[in-house]
C-alpha positions as CSV (number, residue, x, y, z in Angstrom):
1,X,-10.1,20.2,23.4
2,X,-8.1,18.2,26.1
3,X,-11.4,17.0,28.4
4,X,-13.1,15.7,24.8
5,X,-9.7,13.8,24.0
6,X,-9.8,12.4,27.6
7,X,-13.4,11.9,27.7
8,X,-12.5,9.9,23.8
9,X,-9.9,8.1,25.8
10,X,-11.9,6.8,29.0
11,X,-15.1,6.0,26.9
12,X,-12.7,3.9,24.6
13,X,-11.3,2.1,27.7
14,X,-14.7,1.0,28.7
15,X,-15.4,-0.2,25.3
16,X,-12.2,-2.0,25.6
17,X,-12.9,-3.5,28.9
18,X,-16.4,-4.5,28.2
19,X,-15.2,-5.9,24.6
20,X,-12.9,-8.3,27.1
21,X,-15.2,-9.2,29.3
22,X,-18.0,-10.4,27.1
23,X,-15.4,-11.8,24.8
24,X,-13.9,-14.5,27.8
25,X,-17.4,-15.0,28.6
26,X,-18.3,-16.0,25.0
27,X,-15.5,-17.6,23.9
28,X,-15.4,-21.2,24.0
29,X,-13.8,-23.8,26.2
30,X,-10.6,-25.5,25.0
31,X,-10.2,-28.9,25.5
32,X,-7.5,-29.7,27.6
33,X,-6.6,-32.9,29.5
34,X,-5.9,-31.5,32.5
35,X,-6.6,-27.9,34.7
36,X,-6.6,-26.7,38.1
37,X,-9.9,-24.7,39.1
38,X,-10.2,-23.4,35.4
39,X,-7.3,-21.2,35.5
40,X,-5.6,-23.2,33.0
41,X,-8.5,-22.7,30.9
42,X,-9.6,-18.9,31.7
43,X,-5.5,-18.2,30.8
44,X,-5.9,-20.3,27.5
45,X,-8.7,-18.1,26.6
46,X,-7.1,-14.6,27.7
47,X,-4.0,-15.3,25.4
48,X,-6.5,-16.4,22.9
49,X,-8.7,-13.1,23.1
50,X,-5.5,-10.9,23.1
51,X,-3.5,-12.5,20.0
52,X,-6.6,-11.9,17.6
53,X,-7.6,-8.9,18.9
54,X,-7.8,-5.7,16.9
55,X,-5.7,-7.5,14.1
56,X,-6.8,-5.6,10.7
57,X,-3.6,-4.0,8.6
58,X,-4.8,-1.1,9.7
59,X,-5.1,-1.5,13.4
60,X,-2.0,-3.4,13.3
61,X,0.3,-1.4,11.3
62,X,-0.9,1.6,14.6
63,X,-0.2,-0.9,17.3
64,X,3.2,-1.5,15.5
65,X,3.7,2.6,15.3
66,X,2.5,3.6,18.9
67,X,5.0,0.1,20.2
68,X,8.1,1.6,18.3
69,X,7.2,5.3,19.7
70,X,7.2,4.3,23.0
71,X,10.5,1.5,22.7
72,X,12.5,4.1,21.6
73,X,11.8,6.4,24.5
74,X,14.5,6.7,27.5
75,X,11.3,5.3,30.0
76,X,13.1,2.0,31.1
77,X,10.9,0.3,33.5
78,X,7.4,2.3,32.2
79,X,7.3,0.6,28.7
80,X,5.4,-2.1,29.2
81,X,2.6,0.1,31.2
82,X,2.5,2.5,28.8
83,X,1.9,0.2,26.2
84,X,-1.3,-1.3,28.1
85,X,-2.6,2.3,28.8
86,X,-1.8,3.4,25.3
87,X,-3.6,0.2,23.7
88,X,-6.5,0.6,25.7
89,X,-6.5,4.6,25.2
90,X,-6.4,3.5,21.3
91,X,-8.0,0.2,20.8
92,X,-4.9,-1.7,19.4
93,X,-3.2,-5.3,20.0
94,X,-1.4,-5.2,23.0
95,X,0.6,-8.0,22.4
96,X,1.3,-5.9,19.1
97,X,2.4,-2.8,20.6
98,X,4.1,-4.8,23.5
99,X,6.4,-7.0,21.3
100,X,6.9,-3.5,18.9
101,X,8.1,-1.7,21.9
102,X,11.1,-4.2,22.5
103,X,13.1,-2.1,19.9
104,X,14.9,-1.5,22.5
105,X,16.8,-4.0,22.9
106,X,20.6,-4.8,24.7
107,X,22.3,-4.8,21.6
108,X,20.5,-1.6,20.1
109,X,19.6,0.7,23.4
110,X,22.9,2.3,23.3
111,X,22.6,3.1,19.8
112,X,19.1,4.2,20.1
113,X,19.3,6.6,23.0
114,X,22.7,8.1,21.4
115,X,20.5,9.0,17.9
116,X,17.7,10.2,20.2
117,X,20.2,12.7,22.5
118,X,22.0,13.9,19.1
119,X,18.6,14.4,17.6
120,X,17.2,16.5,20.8
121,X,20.3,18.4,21.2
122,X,20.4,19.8,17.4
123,X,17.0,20.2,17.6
124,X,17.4,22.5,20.6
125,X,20.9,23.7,20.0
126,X,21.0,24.1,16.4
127,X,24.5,21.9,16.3
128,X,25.2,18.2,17.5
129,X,26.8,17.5,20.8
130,X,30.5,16.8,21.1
131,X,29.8,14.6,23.9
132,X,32.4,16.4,26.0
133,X,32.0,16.2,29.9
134,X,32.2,19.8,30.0
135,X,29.2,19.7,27.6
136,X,27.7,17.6,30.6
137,X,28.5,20.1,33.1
138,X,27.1,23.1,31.6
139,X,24.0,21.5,30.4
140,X,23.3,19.5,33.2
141,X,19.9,17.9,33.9
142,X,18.4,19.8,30.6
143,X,20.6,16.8,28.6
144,X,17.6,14.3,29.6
145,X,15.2,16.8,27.7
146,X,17.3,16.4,24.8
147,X,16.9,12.8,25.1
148,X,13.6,13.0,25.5
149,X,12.7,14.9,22.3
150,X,14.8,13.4,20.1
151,X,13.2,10.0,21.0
152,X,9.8,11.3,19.8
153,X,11.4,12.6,16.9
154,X,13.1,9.3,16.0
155,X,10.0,7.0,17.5
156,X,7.7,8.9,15.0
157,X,10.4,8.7,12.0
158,X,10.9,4.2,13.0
159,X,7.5,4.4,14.0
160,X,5.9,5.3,10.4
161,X,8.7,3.2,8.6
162,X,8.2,0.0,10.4
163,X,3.8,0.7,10.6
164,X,4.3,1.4,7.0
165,X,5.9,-2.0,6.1
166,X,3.5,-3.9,8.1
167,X,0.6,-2.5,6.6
168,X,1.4,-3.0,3.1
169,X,2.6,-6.8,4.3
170,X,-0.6,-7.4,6.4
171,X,-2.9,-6.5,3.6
172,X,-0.7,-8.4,0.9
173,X,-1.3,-11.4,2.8
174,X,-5.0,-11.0,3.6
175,X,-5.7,-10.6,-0.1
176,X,-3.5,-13.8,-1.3
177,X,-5.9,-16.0,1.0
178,X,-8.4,-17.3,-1.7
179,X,-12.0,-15.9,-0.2
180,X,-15.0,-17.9,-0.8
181,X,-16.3,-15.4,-3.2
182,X,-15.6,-17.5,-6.7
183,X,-14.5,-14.2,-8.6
184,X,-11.6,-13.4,-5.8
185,X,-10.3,-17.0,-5.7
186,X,-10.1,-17.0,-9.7
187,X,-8.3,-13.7,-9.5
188,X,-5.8,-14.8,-6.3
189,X,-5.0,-18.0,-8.3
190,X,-4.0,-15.9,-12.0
191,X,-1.9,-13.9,-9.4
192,X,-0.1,-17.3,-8.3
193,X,0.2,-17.9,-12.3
194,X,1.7,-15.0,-13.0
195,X,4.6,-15.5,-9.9
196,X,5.4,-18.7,-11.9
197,X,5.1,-17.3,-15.4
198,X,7.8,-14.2,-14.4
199,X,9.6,-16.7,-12.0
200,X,12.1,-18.1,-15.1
201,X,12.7,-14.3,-15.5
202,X,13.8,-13.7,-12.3
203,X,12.5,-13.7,-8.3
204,X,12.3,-10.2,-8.5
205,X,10.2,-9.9,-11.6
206,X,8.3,-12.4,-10.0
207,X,7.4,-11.5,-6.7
208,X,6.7,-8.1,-8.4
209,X,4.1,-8.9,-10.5
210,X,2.6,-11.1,-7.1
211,X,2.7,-7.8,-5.4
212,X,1.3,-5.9,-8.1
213,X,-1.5,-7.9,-8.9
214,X,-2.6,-8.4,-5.5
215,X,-1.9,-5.4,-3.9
216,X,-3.4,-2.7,-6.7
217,X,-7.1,-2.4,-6.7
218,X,-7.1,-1.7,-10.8
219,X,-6.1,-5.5,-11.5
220,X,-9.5,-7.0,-9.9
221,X,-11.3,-3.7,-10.7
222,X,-10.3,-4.8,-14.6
223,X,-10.8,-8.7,-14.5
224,X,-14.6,-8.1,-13.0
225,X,-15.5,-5.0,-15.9
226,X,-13.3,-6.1,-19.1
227,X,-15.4,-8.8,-21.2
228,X,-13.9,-12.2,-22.1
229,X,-15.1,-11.4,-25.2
230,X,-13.4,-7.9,-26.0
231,X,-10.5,-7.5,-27.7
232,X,-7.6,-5.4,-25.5
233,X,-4.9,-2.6,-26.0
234,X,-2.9,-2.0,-23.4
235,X,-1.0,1.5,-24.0
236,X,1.8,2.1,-21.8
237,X,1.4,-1.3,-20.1
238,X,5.0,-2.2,-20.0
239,X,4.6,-6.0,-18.5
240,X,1.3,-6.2,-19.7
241,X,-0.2,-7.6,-16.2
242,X,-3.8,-6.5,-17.0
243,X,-3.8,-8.3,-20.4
244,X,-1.8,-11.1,-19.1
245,X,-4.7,-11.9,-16.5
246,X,-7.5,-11.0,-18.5
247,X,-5.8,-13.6,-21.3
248,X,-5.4,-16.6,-18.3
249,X,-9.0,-16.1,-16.7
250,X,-10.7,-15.7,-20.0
251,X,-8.6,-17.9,-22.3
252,X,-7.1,-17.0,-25.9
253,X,-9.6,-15.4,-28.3
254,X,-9.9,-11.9,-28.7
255,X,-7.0,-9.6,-29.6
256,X,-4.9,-8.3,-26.6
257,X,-1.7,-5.8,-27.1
258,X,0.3,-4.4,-25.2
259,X,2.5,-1.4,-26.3
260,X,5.1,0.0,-24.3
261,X,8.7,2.1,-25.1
262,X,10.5,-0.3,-22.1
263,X,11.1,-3.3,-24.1
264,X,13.4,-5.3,-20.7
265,X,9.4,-4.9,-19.5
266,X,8.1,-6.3,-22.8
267,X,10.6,-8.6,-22.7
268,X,9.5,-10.2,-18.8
269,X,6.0,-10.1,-20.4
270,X,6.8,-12.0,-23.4
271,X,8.8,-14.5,-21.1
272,X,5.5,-14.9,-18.7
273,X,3.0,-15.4,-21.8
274,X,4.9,-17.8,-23.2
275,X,5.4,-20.2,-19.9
276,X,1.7,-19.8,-19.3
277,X,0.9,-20.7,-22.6
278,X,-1.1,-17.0,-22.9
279,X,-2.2,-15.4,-26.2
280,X,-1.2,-11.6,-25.6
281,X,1.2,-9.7,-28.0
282,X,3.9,-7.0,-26.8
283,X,4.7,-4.2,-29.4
284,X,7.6,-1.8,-28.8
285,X,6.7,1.3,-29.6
286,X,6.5,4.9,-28.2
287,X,2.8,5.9,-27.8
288,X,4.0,9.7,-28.3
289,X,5.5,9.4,-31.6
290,X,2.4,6.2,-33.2
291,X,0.4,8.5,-35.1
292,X,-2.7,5.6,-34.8
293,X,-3.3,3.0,-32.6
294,X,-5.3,-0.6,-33.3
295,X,-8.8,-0.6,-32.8
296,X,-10.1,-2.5,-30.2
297,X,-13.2,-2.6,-27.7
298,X,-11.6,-1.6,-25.0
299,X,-8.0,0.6,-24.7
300,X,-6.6,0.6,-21.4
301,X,-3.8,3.3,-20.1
302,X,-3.1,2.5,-16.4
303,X,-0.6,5.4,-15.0
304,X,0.7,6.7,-17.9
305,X,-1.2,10.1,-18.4
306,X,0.8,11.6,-15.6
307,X,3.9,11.0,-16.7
308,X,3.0,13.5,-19.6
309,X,2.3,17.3,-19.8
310,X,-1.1,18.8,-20.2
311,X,-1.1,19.2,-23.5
312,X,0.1,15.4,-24.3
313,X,-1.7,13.9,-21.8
314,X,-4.6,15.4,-24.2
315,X,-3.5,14.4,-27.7
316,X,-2.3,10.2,-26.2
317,X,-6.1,10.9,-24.8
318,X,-7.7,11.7,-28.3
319,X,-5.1,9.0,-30.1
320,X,-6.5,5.9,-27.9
321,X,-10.3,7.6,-28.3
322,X,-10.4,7.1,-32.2
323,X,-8.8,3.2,-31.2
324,X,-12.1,2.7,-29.3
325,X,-14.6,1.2,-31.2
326,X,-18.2,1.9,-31.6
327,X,-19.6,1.1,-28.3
328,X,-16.7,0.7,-26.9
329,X,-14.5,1.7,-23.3
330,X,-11.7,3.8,-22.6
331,X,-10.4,3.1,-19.1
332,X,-7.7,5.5,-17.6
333,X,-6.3,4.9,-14.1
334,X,-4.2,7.7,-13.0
335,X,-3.3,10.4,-10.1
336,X,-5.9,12.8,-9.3
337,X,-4.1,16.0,-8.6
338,X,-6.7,17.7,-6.7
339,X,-7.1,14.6,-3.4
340,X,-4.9,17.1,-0.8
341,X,-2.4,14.3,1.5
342,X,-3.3,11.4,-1.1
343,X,-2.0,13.7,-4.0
344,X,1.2,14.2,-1.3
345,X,1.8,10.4,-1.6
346,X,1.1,9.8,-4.6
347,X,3.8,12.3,-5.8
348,X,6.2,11.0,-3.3
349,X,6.0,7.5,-4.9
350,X,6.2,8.1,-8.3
351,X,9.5,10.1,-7.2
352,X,11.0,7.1,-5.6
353,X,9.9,5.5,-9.1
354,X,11.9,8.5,-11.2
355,X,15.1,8.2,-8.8
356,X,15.3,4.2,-9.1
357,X,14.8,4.3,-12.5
358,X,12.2,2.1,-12.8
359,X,10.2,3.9,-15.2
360,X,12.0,5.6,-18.4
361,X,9.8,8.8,-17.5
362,X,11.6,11.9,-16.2
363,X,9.2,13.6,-14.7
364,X,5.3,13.8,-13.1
365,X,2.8,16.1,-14.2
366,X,-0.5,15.5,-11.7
367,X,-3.6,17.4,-12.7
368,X,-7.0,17.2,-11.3
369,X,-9.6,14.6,-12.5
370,X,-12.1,16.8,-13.1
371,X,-9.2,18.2,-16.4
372,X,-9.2,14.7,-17.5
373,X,-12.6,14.2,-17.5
374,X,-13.4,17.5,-19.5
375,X,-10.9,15.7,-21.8
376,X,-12.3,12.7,-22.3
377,X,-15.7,14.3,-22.7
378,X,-14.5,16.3,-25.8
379,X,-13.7,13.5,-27.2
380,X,-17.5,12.2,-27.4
381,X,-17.5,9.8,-24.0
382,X,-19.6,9.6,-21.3
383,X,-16.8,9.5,-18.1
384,X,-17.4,8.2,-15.1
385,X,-15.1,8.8,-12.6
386,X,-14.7,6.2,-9.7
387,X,-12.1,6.2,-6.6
388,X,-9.2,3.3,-7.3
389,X,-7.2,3.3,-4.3
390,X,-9.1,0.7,-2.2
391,X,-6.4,-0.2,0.7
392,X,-4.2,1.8,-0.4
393,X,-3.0,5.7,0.6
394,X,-2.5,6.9,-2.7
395,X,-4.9,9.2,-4.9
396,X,-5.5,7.0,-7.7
397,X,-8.9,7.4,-9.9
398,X,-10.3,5.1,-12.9
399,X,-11.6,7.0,-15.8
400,X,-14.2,4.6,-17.0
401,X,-15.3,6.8,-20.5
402,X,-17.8,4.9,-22.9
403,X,-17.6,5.7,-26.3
404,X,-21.6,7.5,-27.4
């Protein structure tokens, strides 16, 4: 196992130092009014090739990790090698992991190493230190053990927290930059709309539905499948992003709903319609106890099922089926239960959603896709089921089920 992992690591320090070489040698000349033997220029063009190096959200949210593992360990005067070795050994940003690495800072080392010593002492004690100097004495030279793996246990702890953050940042801002695909820059500039249209309702609503929009595959997923031409209902859609987006890049026309039991959401909703001038109505209502919904050519429930037992996930499935018309689609985005560390996540998420309150749910129920398939398949639809968790970690499926 270990000769594979170092024959991994030198083969990927070649890469790496071949990647550089050819990269200086391709890379084009600045202009610059004055140099000195090139230097000026060959430095211009080193800084150059290591600031956009390796700089996806994934690659960057590890450099940030493996930069904040190795700050917070007691190795004062080794950091900055072993962030060049370990950004080499990994293929990261070495500027990344570098600047990441100066967690540990004047004003928070001493705080730092004292939460790594307490956390290596309990773990190897089973009790925190007292800090005494007869502690000192009888533990001697084993204390800088203690520091040393409680600073892997806390760099691994900041480490994910602050990678975390930067990756769901990082790939926020990559998909606000309009690409030149037309389709992408209608959909970034509904997302601007809608931080306007929420903004008189409050920064946070705003910047939520930003977020949202962007950074949930299922938004784009619905604005390139729903018609312009279909009429909408949105059960469980609290908001109603989807519909409000479908309404501003297709215009008013068809019938679009939205029903939801959370009427502050349906309020904000309302509030963002009306500043964008959108044609969507918001019904308060709670899809449990309407014994029929409208009829329309396509129903959408995006993570609602879930919050629902078995056997009610399968009676709201078979109320928004007979709401389909002819020809039409049911689409269900929810949690597949059976997608191992995604499923993890996923659960984990919807947790923090329960303990914030910022659902009316009480609890999760996750169950496999292939159960709400069978479901939807009882119900006369042909189901396709499609991964919806594009840039993301979670375990979220689309149910795409046409009506026979």
């Amino acid at each position: 196992m270990l000769p594979k992992l170092l024959s991994a690591g030198m083969q990927n320090f070649k890469t790496e130092v071949s990647s550089f070489r050819a990269a200086l040698a391709q890379a084009p000349a600045p202009r610059l009014r004055w140099d000195v033997l090139g230097v000026r220029r060959q430095t211009h063009k080193f800084f150059n090739y290591l600031l956009n190096e390796h700089i996806s959200p994934a690659r960057m949210a590890a450099a940030v990790f493996v930069g904040v593992v190795v700050g917070v360990t007691p190795f004062f005067g080794f950091h900055l090698p072993l962030c060049i070795g370990l950004s080499l050994l990994f293929r990261l940003n070495k500027i990344i992991v570098y600047t990441a690495a100066n967690i540990s800072i004047p004003p928070l080392a001493p705080l730092i190493m004292f939460c790594n010593y307490q956390v290596g002492f309990m773990l190897l004690n089973g009790r925190f230190s007292t800090l005494s100097m007869k502690e000192v004495e009888v533990h001697g030279f084993n204390l800088f053990w203690d520091l040393v793996l409680g600073s892997l246990v806390v760099g691994v702890i900041a480490g994910s927290i602050a990678a975390t953050a930067v990756y769901i940042v990082m790939t926020l801002k990559a998909r606000t930059k309009a690409s030149a695909v037309p389709a992408q820059a209608r959909f970034a500039e509904a997302a601007v709309a809608l931080f306007h249209g929420f903004m008189p309702v409050s920064k946070f609503a705003a910047y939520f539905a930003k977020g949202k929009v962007l950074g949930d595959p299922v938004y784009f997923s619905l604005s390139e499948k729903v018609p312009g031409t279909a009429s909408v209902l949105d059960v469980g859609g609290g908001q109603g992003l989807a519909s409000l987006i479908l309404a501003y890049q297709h215009g008013s026309g068809p019938q679009r709903t939205v029903i939801d039991w959370d009427r502050r959401k349906l309020t904000a909703g309302q509030v963002a319609a009306w500043n964008l001038d959108l044609d969507v109505e918001f019904a308060a209502a709670d899809v449990h106890q309407e014994t029929a919904f409208p009829r329309r050519d396509w129903v959408l429930c995006i993570d609602v099922l879930h919050y629902n037992p078995p056997a009610e996930q399968d009676l709201l499935i078979g109320k928004m089926a007979a709401a389909v018309a002819p020809g039409g689609t049911l689409v269900i985005r929810d949690m597949d239960g059976s997608r191992g560390w995604r499923t993890r996540l996923t659960v984990l998420q919807e947790k923090f959603s329960l303990w914030f309150s910022l659902t009316l749910a009480t609890k999760i129920y996750p169950r496999a896709a292939d159960e709400t398939a069978r479901a939807l398949e009882a119900q006369g639809f042909k189901v396709e089921v499609q991964p919806c968790w594009k840039g993301t970690v979670f375990a979220n499926v689309l149910f795409m089920a046409q009506k026979i």
